[in-house]
C-alpha positions as CSV (number, residue, x, y, z in Angstrom):
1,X,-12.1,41.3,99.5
2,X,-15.2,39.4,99.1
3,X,-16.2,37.2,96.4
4,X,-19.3,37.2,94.4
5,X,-22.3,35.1,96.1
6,X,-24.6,32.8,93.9
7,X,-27.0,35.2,93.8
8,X,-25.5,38.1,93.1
9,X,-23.7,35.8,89.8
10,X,-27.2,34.8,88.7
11,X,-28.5,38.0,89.0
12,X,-25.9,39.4,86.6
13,X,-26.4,36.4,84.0
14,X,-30.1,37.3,84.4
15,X,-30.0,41.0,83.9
16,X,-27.4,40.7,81.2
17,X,-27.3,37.6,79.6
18,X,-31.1,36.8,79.2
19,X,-31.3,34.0,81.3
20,X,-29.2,33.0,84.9
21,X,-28.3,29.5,83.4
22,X,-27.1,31.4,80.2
23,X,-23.3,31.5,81.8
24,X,-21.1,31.5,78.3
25,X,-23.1,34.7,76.5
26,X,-20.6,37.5,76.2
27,X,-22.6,40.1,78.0
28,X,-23.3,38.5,80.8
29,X,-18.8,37.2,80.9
30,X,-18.2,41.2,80.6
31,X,-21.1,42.3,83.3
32,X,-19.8,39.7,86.0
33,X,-15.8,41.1,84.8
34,X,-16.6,44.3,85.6
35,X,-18.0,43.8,88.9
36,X,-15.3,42.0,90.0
37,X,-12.7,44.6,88.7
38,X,-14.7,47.2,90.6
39,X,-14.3,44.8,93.9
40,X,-10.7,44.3,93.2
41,X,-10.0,48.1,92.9
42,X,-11.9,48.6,96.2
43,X,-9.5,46.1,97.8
44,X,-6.3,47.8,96.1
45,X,-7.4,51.6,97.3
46,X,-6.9,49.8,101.1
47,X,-4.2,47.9,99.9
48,X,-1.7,49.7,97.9
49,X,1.3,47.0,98.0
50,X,-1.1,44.1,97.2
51,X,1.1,43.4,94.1
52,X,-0.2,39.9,93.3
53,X,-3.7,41.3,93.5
54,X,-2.8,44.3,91.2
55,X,-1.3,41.3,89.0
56,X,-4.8,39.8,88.8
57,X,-6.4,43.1,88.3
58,X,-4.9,43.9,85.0
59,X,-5.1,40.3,84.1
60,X,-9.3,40.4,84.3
61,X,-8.7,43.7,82.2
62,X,-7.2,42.2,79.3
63,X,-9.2,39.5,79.2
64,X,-12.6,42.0,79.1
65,X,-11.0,44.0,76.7
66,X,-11.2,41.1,75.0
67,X,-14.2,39.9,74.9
68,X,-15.2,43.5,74.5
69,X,-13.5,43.5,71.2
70,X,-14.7,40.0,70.0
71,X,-18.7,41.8,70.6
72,X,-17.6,45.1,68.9
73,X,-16.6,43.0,65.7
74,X,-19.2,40.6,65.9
75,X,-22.8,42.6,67.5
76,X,-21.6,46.6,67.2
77,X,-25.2,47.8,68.9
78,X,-25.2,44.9,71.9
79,X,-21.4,46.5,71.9
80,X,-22.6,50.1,72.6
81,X,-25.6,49.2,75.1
82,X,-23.5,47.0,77.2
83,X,-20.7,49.9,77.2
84,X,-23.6,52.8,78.4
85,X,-25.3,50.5,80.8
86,X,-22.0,49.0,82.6
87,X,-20.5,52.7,82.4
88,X,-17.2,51.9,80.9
89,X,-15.3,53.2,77.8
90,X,-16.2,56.8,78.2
């Protein structure tokens, strides 16, 4: 299980968040979530009995469910973009 590089963190702030210094906009706290949910299921499909990992896991979940209620209240269309382009909440 590999963590994010620098890069890869700015280039998810950029592509979501506006800017790569723009680090507290919702989007761009939901984008970087998701990618490192979808790392952390990787490692659990190899790992089935990784339980303080799986702990983790739904940890990061509730808190971007969160967040993604806090932007459904508060911008309902940045809601539904972020949703279609991140591919979750089918």
């Amino acid at each position: 299980m590999s963590y994010l590089s620098k890069e890869k963190v700015s280039d998810i702030f950029t592509q979501y968040g506006g800017k790569a210094t723009n680090t507290g906009s919702i989007e761009g706290q939901i984008a970087l979530m998701t990618e490192r949910i979808n790392g952390i299921s990787q490692h659990l499909k190899q790992n089935k009995q990784d339980f303080s990992t799986q702990r983790g896991l739904m940890r990061l979940v509730g808190q971007r469910k969160r967040l993604l209620n806090y932007l459904s209240k508060h911008n309902l269309q940045g809601y539904r973009q972020l949703i279609e382009k991140l591919g979750i909440r089918k």
